[in-house]
Structures are given as C-alpha cells and as structure tokens.
N, C-alpha and C positions, 0 to 999 in steps of 0.2 A: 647651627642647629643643636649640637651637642650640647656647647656652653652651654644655650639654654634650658636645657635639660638636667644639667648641673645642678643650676643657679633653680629651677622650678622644684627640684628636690630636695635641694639644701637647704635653701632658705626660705621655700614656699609649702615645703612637706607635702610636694603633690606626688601621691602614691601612684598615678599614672604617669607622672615624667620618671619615680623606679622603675616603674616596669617597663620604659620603653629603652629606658637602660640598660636593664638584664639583658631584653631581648636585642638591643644594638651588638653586647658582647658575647654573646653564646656561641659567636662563631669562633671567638677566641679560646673558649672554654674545648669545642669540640678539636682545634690546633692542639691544645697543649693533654688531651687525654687521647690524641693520638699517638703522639710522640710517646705519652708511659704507656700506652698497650703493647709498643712493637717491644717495650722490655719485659713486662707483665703478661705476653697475648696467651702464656699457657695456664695462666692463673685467676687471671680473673677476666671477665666481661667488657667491652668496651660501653657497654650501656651503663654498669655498676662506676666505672673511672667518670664517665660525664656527669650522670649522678653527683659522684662527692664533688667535682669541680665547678658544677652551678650552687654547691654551698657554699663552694671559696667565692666562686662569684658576687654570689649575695652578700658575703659579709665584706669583699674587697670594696662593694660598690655602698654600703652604709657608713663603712669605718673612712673612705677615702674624703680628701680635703682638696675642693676643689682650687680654693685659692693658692692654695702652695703650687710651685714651680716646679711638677715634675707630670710626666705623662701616667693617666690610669691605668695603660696599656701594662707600662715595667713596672706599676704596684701592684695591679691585678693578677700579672705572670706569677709573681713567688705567691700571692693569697691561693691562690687556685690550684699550682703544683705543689703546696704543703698542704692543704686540705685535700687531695687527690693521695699522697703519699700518706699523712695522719692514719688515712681511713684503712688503708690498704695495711700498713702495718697491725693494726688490731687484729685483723686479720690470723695474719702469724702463719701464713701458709708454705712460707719455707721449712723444709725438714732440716731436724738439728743437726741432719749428716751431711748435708751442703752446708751448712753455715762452717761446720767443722774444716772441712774439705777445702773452703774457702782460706779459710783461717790457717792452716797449714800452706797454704800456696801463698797466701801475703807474707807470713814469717821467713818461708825460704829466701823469697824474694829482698826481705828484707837486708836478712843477713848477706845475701852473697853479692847485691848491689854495694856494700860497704869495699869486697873483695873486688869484682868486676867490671863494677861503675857502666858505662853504658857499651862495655863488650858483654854484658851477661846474656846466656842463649837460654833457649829452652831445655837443651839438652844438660847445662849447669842444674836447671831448677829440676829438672826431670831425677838429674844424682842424687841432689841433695835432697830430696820427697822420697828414693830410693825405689823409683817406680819407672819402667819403661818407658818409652816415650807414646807409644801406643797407649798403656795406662794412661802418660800423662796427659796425651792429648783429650783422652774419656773425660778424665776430672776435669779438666777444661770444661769442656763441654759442659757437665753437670753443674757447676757453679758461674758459668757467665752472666746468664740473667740476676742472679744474686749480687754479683761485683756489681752492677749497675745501679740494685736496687739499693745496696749499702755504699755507694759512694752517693745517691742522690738525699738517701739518711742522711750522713753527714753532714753535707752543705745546708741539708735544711736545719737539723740539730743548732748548727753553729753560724743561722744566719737572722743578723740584728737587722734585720731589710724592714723600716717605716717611712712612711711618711715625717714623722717628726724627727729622724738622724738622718735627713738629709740636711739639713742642718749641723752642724758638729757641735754647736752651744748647749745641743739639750743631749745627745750623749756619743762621749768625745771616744770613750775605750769600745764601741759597738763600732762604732766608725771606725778606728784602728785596726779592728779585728776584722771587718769586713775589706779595709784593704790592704791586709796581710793575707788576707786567703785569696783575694785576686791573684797580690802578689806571687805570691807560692806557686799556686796552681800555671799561670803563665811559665815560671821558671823553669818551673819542673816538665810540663808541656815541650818547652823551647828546647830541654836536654834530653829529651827521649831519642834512641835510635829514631830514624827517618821515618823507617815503616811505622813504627807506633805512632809515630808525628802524625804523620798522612792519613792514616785511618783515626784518631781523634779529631781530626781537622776535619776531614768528612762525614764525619757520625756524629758530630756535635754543630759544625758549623754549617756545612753542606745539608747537613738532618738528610744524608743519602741512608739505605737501608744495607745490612750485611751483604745481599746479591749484590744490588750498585756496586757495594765497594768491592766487593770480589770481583766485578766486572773489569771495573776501572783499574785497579791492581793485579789483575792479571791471576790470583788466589782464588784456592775454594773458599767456600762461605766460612769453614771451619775455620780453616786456621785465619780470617779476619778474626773469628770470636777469639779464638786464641793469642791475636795482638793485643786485640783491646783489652781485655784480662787483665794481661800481664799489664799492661799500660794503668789500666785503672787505680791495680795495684798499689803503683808505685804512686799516682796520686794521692792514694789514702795512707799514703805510708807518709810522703810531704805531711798532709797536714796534720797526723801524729804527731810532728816534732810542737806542733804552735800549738794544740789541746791537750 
C-alpha cells in the first residue's frame, strides 16, 4: 500500500497519495518531538516541536526518492529532528550564563581527562571549576538540558545524512566524515566509566527517562543528570578533535 503511494506521488503527482503520506508518518513526527520535549520540556511547547517536525516531515516526504535503497523512516528521522532543532534554535532561549557555565565545565573536563583519563571524578572537576561540590552539583543542574541541546547541534551541524551519499560516488568526504563521527562517538561511548556507559545506553538506546534511570540505577534523578553531563561532555570534546 505504501509503495503505491510512493509511485502515485512521485510519478503520478497525486497530491492525495501526499497527503496520505504526511498523514501515514505523523506518528513518527509526534515519536521524535517527544523525545526533544523531555530535553526542551522547560522551554518550549510540545505543540510548537510537532509543529516544526510536520515541516521536516513535509519537506523529508517531497525531497525523498523512492527508488533508491534506503527506508523513509531513517531519511525522515534526521529531516524532522534538524528542522525540530533549526527552529528551536532561532529561538535563542538559552541564557548566555548557561551557555558560559556550560562552557567552563566542558573545558575542565577537558583538561583534566588528558590528566585522569577515565579515573576523572566529579570532585577533580568540582577543584578545578573552584567550586564546592554542592555548587557543582547546582551548575550541573543549570546546564544539563543545554549539554543535550548542544551536543544534538553538533551532530546536526556536522551531518551530511541524503539520500544521494548513500552512495559514496556522489560524495565520498560526507561519507568519510559521517563515519568518523559514528566512529568516535561509539569509541568514546565504549571508554567511558561504566556508569556513564549505562546511563547513555539507557537514555539514548532504552529512550528510558531520568526517573527510569534513577530507578533502575539505584541514584537520584540528579546525579543521573549529573552523569550524563559530564558524559556528553566528553562526547563533544571527541568530536572537537575531527571539526
């Protein structure tokens, strides 16, 4: 039934087999603006995120090529979570004193990973920031939804994800670069202390929410946000070295 819908819109331009398109996928659209409101939910609306991602929808399901060998499902994911993130960054609703905050706690991070390699604690980051661990636990807090929303920047920033480089003939350095940051990212993932492991494994793969994983882990909510932080961190510090 699908193909047909395809093939009746592609090559027959019937604006009813669009629309019975859109409306097959909007349950996809309402999956993936759920998943950015649990990082967003203080910021913005879950009605504004579905919004921008039936834009991605629309333009994933005009620009998509039915013939080629790949599912609409994993083209439409990145159309829809970059035009969900786009819109949200115009925005600009982070204040420049999280971004700061932020910024300060990746650089520690950074430096003292070169020293501590995967014995670094929080209480190392907490010296070197010069702040309590009670402070540091606050700034934690204050910039977690932000580390989320700038590591998901990132990936979108620096992702060559088409239809036409699944191919590598038509562009071979998008494709290099796309799996160099799988690369990385798994690596980097794969070396993290355990706890950090576990809760990216469950908050990415699981898509469990912070209570879940403080359930299942045995931790309060916080200091899960507290892991994944620091965790993300060092993600975005990975893929610094390839950009």
């Amino acid at each position: 039934m699908t193909d047909q819908l395809w093939i009746q819109y592609k090559e027959h331009n019937s604006k009813e087999a669009k629309d019975a398109l859109i409306v097959q996928y909007v349950a996809l659209v309402k999956i993936i603006a759920g998943r950015l409101y649990s990082s967003y939910n203080a910021h913005v609306e879950f009605d504004d995120l579905l919004g921008y991602g039936i834009i991605g929808l629309i333009d994933a399901v005009e620009k998509f090529d039915h013939k080629k060998q790949i599912k609409f499902e994993t083209y439409a994911n990145i159309r829809i979570r970059g035009a969900i993130i786009d819109q949200i960054r115009h925005m600009d609703w982070i204040p420049r004193s999280t971004r700061q905050k932020y910024k300060r706690v990746e650089e520690a991070i950074a430096k003292l990973q070169k020293q501590y390699g995967s014995e670094l604690t929080d209480e190392h980051i907490a010296a070197e920031l010069e702040v309590s661990m009670e402070e540091y636990s606050k700034m934690i807090g204050e910039v977690t939804t932000y580390s989320i929303v700038s590591l998901e920047e990132k990936l979108e920033d620096n992702s060559n994800f088409d239809v036409p480089s699944e191919s590598i003939e038509f562009q071979p350095e998008a494709q290099y670069a796309d799996r160099e940051v799988k690369r990385i990212l798994a690596e980097t993932i794969e070396h993290l202390p355990e706890k950090e492991k576990k809760v990216m494994q469950l908050y990415y793969y699981s898509e469990l929410t912070y209570k879940e994983i403080a359930f299942i882990l045995e931790i309060s909510e916080s200091r899960v946000s507290q892991i994944h932080t620091n965790a993300i961190a060092k993600l975005k510090i990975a893929l610094n070295d390839l950009y």
